[in-house]
PLY file of the C-alpha trace (Angstrom):
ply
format ascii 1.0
element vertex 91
property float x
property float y
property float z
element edge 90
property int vertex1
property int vertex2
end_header
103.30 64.54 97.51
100.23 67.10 97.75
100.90 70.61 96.80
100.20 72.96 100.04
99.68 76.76 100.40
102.53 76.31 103.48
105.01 75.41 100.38
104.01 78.27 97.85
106.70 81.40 97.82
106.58 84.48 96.23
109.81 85.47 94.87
110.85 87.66 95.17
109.11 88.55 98.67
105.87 91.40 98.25
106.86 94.48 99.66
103.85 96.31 101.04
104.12 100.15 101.15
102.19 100.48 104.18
104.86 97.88 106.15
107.75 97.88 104.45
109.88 96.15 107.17
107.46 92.94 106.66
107.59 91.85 103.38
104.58 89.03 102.25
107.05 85.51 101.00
103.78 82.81 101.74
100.48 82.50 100.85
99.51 82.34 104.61
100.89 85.84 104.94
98.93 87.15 102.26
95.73 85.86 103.84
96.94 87.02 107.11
97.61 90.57 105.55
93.87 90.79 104.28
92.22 89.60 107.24
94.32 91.98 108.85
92.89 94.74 105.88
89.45 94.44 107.01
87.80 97.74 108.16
84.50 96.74 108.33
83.38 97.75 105.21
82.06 95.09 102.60
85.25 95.36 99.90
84.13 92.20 97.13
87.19 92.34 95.67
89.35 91.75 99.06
87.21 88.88 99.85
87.64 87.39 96.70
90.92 87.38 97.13
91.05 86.15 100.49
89.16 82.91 99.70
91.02 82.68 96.98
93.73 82.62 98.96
92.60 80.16 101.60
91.33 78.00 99.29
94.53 77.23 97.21
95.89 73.85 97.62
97.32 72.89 94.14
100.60 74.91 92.65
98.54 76.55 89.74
95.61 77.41 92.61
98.27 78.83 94.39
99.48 80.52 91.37
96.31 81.96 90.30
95.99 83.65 93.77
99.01 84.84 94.20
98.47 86.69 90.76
95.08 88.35 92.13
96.81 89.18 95.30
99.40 91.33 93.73
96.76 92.52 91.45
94.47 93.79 94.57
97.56 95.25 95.98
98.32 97.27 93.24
94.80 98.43 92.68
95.08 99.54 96.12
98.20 100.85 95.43
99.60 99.37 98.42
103.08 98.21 96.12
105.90 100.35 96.04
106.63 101.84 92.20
110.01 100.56 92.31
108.62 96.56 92.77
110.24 93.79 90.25
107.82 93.71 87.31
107.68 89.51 87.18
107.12 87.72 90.40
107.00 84.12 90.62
106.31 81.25 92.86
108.68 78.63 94.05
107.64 75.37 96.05
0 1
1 2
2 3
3 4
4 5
5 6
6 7
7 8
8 9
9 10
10 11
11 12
12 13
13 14
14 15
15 16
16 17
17 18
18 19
19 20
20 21
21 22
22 23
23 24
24 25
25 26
26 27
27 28
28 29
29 30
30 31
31 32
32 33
33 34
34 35
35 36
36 37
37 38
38 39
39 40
40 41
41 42
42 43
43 44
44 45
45 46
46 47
47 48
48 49
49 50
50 51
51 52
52 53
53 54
54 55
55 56
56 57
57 58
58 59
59 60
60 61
61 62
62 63
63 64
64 65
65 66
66 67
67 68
68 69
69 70
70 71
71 72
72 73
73 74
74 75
75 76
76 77
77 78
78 79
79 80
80 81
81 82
82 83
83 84
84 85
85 86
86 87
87 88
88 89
89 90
């Protein structure tokens, strides 16, 4: 069976500061969340991200961008203080 970005979890769930009533639990929704993030400006490090994002298919792909996604949120310091300190994927 092939790996898929529908399958990847984050666990537990990203809570994002600016809506906390919606956490992020799928890769999808993280995409979804940065296309959502765009403002028109050129941000290299969003993009990044994003096509990281879209282009994960395998567990450690999935993995790996899951990793800069919580690493872009905190840089934007869009995760509350409080968040778990390990996160990890399930399939």
């Amino acid at each position: 069976m092939q790996d898929s970005a529908a399958d990847f979890r984050f666990s537990p769930p990203v809570n994002i500061e600016a809506v906390p009533d919606d956490p992020i639990e799928t890769i999808a929704q993280a995409a979804r969340f940065l296309r959502s993030h765009r403002d028109g400006e050129i941000d290299i490090a969003r993009d990044t991200v994003l096509e990281q994002l879209e282009a994960a298919r395998t567990i450690e792909e999935q993995q790996t961008a899951a990793e800069a996604f919580l690493a872009w949120l905190d840089a934007e310091g869009l995760i509350p203080e409080d968040r778990p300190a390990k996160r990890s994927a399930s399939s």
